[in-house]
C-alpha positions as CSV (number, residue, x, y, z in Angstrom):
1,X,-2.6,4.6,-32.0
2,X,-1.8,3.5,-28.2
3,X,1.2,5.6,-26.8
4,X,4.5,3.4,-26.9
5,X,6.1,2.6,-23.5
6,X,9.2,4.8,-23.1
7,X,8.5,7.5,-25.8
8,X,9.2,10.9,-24.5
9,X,7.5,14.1,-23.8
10,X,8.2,17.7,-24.1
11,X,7.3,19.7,-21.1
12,X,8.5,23.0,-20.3
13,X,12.1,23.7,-19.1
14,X,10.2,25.1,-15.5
15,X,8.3,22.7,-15.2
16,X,10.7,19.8,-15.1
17,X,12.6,18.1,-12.4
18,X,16.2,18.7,-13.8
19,X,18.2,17.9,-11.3
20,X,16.6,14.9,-10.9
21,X,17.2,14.1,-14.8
22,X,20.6,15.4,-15.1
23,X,21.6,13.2,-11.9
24,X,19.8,9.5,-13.7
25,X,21.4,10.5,-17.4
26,X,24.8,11.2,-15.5
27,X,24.4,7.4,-14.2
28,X,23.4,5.9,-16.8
29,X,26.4,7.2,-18.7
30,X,28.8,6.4,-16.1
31,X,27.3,2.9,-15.6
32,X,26.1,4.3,-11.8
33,X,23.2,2.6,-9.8
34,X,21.0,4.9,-8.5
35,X,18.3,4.2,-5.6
36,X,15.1,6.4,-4.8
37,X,14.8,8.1,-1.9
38,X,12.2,9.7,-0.5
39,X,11.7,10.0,3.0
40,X,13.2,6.4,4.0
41,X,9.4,5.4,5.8
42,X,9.5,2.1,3.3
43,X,13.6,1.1,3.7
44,X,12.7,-1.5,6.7
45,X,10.0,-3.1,3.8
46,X,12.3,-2.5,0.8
47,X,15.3,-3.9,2.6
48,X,18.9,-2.1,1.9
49,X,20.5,-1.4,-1.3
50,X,23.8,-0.9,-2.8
51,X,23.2,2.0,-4.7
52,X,23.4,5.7,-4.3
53,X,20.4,7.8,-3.1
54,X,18.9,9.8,-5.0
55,X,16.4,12.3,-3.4
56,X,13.3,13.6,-4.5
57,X,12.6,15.4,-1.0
58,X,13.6,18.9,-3.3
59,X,11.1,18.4,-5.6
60,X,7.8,18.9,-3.6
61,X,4.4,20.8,-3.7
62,X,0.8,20.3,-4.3
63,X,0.9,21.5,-8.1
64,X,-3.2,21.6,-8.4
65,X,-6.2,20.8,-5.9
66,X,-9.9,20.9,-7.6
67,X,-12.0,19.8,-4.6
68,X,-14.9,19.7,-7.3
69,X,-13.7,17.5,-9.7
70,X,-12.2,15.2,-6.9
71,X,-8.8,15.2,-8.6
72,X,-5.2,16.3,-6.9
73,X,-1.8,16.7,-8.5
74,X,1.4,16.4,-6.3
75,X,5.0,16.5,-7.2
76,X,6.8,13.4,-5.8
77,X,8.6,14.3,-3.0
78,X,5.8,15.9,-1.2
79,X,5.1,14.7,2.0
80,X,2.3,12.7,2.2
81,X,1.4,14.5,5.3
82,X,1.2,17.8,3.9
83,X,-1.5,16.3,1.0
84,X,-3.6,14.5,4.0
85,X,-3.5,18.1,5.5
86,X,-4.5,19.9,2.2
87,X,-7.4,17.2,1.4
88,X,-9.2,17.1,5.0
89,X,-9.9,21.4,4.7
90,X,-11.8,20.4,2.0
91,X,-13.5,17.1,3.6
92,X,-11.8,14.5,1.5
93,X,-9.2,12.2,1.8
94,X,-7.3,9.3,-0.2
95,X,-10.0,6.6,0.5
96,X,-7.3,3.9,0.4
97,X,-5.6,5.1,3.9
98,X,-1.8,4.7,3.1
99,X,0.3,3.5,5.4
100,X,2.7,6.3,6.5
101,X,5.1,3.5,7.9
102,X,7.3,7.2,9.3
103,X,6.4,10.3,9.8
104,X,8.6,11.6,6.4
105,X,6.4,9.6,3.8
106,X,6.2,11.0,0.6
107,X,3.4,11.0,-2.3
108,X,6.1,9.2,-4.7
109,X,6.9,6.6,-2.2
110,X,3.1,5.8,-1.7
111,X,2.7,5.6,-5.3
112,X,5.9,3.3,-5.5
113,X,5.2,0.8,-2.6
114,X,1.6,0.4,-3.5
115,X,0.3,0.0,-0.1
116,X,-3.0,0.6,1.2
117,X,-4.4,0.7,4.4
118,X,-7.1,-0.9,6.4
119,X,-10.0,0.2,4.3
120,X,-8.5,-1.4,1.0
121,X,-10.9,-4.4,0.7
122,X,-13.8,-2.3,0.3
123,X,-12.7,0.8,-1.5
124,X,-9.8,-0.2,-3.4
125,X,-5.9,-0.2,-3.6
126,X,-3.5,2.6,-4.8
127,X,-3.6,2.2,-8.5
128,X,-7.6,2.2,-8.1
129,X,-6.9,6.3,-7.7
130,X,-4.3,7.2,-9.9
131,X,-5.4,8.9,-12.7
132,X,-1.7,10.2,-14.1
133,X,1.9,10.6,-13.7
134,X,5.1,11.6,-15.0
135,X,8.0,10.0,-14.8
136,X,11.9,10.3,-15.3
137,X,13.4,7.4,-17.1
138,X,16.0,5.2,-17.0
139,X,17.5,7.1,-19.7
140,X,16.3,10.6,-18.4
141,X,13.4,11.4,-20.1
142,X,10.3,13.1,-18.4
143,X,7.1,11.0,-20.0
144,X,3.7,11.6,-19.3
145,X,1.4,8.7,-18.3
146,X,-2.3,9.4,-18.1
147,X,-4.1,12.5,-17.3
148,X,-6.3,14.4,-15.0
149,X,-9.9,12.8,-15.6
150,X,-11.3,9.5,-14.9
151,X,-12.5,8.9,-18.1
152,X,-9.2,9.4,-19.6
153,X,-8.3,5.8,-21.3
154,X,-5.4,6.9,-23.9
155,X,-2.3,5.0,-24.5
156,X,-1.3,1.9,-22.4
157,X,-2.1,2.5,-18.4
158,X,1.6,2.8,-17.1
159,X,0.1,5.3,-14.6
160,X,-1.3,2.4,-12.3
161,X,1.5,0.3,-13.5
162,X,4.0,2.3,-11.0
163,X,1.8,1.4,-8.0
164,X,4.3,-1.5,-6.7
165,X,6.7,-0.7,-8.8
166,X,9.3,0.3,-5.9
167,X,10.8,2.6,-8.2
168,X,12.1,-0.1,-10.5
169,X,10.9,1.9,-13.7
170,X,11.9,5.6,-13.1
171,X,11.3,8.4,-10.5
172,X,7.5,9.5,-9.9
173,X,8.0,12.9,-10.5
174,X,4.5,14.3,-10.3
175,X,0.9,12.1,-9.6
176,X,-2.7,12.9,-10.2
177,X,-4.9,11.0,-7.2
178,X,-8.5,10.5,-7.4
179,X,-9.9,11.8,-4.1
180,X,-12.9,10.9,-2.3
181,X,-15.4,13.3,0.0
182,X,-14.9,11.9,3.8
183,X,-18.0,9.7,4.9
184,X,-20.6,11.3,6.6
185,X,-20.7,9.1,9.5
186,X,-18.1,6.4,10.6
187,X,-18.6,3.6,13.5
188,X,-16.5,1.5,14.6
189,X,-17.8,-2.0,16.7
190,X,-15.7,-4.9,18.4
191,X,-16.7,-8.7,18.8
192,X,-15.7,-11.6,21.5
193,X,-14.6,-14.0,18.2
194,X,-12.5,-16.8,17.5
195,X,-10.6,-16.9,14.0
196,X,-12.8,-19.1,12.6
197,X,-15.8,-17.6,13.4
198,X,-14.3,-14.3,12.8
199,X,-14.3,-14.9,9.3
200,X,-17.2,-16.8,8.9
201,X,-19.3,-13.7,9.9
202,X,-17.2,-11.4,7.6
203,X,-18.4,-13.8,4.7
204,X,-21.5,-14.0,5.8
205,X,-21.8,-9.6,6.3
206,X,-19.5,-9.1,3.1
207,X,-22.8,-10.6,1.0
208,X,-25.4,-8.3,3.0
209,X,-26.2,-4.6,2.5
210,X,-24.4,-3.2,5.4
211,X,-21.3,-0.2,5.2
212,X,-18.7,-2.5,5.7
213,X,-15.5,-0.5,5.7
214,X,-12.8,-2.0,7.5
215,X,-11.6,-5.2,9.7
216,X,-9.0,-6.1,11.9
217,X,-8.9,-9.9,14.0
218,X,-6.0,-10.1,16.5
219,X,-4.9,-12.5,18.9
220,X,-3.0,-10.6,21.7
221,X,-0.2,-12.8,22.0
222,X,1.6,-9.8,24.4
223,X,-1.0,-10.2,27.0
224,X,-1.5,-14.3,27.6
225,X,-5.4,-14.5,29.0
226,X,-6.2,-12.0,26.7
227,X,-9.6,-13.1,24.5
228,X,-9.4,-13.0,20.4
229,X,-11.4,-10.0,19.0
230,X,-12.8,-8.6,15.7
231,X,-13.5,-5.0,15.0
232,X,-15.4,-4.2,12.1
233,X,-15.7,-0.5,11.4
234,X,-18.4,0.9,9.2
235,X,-18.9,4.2,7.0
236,X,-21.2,6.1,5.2
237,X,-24.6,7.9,5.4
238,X,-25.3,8.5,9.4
239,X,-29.0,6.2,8.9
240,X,-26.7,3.3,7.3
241,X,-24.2,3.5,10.1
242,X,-27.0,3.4,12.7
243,X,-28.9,1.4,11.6
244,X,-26.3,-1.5,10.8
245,X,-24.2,-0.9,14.1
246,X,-28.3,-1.5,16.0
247,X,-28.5,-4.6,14.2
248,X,-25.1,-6.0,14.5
249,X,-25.4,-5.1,18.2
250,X,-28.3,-7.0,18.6
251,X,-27.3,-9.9,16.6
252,X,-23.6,-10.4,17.1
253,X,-23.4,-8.8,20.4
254,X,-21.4,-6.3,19.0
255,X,-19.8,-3.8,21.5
256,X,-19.1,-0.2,20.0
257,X,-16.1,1.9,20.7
258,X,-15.4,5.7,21.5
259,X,-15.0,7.0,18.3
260,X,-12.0,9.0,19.0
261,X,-10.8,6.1,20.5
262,X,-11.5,4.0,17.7
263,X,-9.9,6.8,15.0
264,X,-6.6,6.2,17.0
265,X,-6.5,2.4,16.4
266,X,-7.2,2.1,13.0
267,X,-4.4,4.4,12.4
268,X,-1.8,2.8,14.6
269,X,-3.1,-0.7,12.7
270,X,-2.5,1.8,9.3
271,X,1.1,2.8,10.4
272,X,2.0,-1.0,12.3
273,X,1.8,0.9,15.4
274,X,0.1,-1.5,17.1
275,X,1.7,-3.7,19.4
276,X,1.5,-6.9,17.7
277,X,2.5,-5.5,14.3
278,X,5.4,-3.3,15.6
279,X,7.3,-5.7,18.5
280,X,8.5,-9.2,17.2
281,X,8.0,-12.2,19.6
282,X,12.0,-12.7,19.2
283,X,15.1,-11.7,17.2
284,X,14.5,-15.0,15.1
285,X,10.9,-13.4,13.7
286,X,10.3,-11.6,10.9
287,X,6.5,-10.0,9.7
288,X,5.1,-12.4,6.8
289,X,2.5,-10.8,4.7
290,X,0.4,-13.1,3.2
291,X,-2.4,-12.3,0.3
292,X,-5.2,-14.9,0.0
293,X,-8.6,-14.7,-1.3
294,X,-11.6,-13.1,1.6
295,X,-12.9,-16.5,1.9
296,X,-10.0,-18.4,2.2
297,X,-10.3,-20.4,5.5
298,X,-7.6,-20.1,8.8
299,X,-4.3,-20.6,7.4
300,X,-0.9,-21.4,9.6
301,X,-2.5,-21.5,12.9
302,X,0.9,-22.4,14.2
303,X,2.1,-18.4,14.2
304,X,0.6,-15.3,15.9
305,X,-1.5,-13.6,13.0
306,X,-3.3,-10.3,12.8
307,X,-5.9,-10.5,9.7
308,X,-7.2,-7.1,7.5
309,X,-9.4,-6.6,4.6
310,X,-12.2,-9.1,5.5
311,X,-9.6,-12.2,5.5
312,X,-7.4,-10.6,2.2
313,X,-4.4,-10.0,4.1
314,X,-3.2,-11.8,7.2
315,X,0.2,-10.4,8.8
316,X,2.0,-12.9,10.7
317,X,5.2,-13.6,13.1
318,X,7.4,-16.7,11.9
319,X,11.6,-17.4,11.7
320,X,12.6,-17.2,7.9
321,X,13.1,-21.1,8.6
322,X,8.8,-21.4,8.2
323,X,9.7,-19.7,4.7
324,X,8.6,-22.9,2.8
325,X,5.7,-23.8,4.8
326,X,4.1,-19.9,4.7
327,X,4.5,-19.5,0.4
328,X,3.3,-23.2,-0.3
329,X,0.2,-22.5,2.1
330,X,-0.5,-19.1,0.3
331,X,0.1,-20.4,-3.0
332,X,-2.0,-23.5,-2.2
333,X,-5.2,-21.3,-1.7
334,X,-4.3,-18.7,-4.5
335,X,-2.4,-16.2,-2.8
336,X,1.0,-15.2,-2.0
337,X,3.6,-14.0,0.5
338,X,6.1,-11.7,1.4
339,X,8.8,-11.2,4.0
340,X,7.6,-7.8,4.9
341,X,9.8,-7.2,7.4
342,X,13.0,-9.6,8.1
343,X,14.2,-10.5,11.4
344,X,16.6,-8.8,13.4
345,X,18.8,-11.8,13.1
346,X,19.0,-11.3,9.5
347,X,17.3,-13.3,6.6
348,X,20.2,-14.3,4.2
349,X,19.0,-15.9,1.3
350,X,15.4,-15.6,1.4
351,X,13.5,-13.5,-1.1
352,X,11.4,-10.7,0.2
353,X,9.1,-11.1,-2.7
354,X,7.5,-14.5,-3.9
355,X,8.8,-15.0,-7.2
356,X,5.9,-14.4,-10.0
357,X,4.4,-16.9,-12.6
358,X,6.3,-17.0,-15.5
359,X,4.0,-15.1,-17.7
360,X,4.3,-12.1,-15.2
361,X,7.7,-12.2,-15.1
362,X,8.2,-12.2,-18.7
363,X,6.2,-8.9,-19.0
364,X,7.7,-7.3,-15.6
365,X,11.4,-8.0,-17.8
366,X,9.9,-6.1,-20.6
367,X,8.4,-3.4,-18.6
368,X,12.2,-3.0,-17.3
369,X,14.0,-3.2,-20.1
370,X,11.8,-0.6,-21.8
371,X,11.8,1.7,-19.0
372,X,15.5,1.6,-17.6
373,X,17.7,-0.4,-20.2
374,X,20.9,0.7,-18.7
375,X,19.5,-0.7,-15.5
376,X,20.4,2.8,-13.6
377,X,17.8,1.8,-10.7
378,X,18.2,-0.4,-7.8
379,X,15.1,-2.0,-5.9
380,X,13.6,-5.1,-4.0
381,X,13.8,-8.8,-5.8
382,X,10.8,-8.3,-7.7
383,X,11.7,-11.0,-10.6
């Protein structure tokens, strides 16, 4: 029989976070709110809360690391850093590249905000690599979600449930990540190309065999004059990666970049380092995140945009006054939006999250109610 959602485990007394359950079973018997705080790199995307913290920064450490069998397991409060760090001595990495978003991001708060980086159209998002997890409760309890293995299909999948969850259905006390070995060979070439045409050839290359890792179009809106460019970086075996950057050279006219150079952009575009994704054009803007379909043509032309995952995601600038126009486009097409990051001016009254379908929010209710009925944790407008 399946696992029910909610029943609890036994682990050992050592081996359990219990300061972290003594402080939620405290709450929830005072009638406390309680919000989940790691290192604070995802408060700007949460938004405030009125709640008090509760840290997991004391309960940290890589538990486990077997390089062969591509599997890590990390406590929750351990920086995200320190993991990175642990994985590359080995050649590996989390394929999905999450966004650090400060340089105190932990493991739990990855797991929680279930964001992925540039590379996420082609390799897959967050929940793609958890394999397990434990988790403290709303009502205290330390239950175990998952396993170790990638094969491991037992119970309902509440493990890759958490990924987005912000923290809405308990503390992320420990994770197991599926790794992957870093590609052999990595490229990284730039185009002279219009939005439109931008994503006409990343249709047209998403259907061909080439390496296709990663894109990024941006219209440098800081520097007027300056033209609208794609860069399309590329991984895998070193005769794939050469052989695709010749063609696309020849082709597209495709320029290719210092790799070092390169390295360093795709991880300020990771962390919204670049320019365009870390200065608004005024007070008045906030950052829209808008989720579409790859193929999904140019959408509000009106505002400055920067587009990811082969035409997936598509970051814009626009005053919470375009809210209306930016979640009826997205809807229109499939997709949806987000106020990722609110203007300085403030966004009263507008929701951060697009509200779901009915059917989803019936079963995100349920999720909640099973997980924290004494609603003990705070987070984002998700329903």
């Amino acid at each position: 029989m399946p696992a029910q959602p909610g029943a609890p485990v036994a682990h050992p007394a050592s081996d359990a976070p219990t300061e972290l359950i003594d402080r939620v079973r405290a709450a929830a018997a005072d009638g406390q709110r309680l919000r989940i705080a790691g290192g604070g790199s995802k408060l700007a995307v949460r938004g405030p809360l009125a709640a008090q913290p509760l840290s997991t920064r004391g309960w940290s450490g890589i538990l486990s690391h077997e390089p062969s069998e591509l599997v890590i397991t990390v406590r929750g409060g351990t920086p995200l850093a320190e993991v990175e760090a642990a994985l590359i001595e080995h050649g590996q990495c989390l394929p999905f590249e999450p966004p650090h978003l400060g340089s105190h991001a932990t493991v739990g708060g990855m797991v929680a905000a279930g964001l992925a980086g540039p590379a996420r159209a082609s390799v897959g998002g967050v929940r793609d690599y958890v394999l397990g997890a434990r988790l403290v409760n709303g009502r205290g309890e330390l239950l175990t979600f998952g396993g170790q293995v990638m094969k491991n299909v037992a119970g309902y999948d509440v493990s890759r449930a958490l990924a987005g969850s912000w923290g809405l259905l308990g503390v992320i006390a420990e994770v197991s990540l599926k790794v992957l070995p870093v590609a052999p060979a990595e490229a990284t070439l730039f185009f002279y190309l219009g939005q439109h045409d931008a994503l006409e050839q990343l249709h047209r290359w998403g259907g061909e065999p080439l390496p296709l890792n990663a894109s990024c179009w941006v219209r440098d809106t800081t520097q007027p004059g300056t033209p609208d460019l794609l860069f399309l970086r590329l991984r895998g075996a070193v005769a794939a990666v050469e052989a695709a950057c010749a063609r696309l050279q020849r082709e597209a006219g495709g320029i290719r970049m210092d790799t070092a150079q390169a390295s360093a952009d795709w991880s300020a575009c990771r962390d919204h380092r670049l320019p365009f994704l870390a200065e608004a054009p005024s007070p008045e803007h906030g950052l829209w995140r808008v989720s579409v379909p790859q193929t999904t043509a140019p959408l509000l032309a009106g505002w400055p945009q920067l587009i990811e995952w082969h035409g997936a995601q598509r970051w814009l600038w626009a005053p919470v006054a375009a809210e209306r126009e930016i979640r009826t486009a997205a809807r229109a097409v499939g997709g949806h939006a987000q106020l990722f990051r609110q203007p300085a001016s403030g966004a009263a009254g507008v929701r951060r999250f697009d509200e779901p379908a009915p059917a989803l929010r019936q079963v995100m209710q349920r999720l909640r109610e099973a997980f924290d009925p004494h609603g003990v944790f705070a987070g984002p407008e998700l329903i």
